[in-house]
C-alpha angles and dihedrals in degrees: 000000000000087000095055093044092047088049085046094052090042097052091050096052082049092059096039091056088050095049083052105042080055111113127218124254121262125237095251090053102056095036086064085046090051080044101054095040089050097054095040091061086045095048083045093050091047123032096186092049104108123227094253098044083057094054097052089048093054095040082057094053106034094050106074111242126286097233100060092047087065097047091050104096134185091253084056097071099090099238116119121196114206 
């Protein structure tokens, strides 16, 4: 019984050290997961839409307009230095 609960225990601190050695995802990584999920529900909604016509759709929606990038100024962080 004190062998099973000891493998048990050490099973578990195992499986803790490698949920924290995990590293986060990058940007660039989630953003092609946003990408490819994106264009997936749009091929499926629409079966005569080609691979390339999806991605543009989804590139379009998943980047912030371009006009609210320009008016976004460095005095606009909100961060004020005193």
């Amino acid at each position: 019984m004190k062998g099973s609960i000891k493998m048990i225990a050490c099973a578990g601190l195992v499986l803790a050290a490698q949920v924290g050695v995990a590293q986060p995802e990058s940007a660039a990584i989630i953003a092609k997961h946003q990408l490819s999920e994106c264009m997936s529900k749009q091929m499926s909604a629409n079966r005569s839409l080609s691979y390339y016509d999806a991605m543009r759709v989804c590139k379009q929606r998943l980047q912030p307009p371009k006009d609210t990038l320009a008016s976004i100024s460095p005095t606009d962080s909100g961060t004020k230095t005193h």
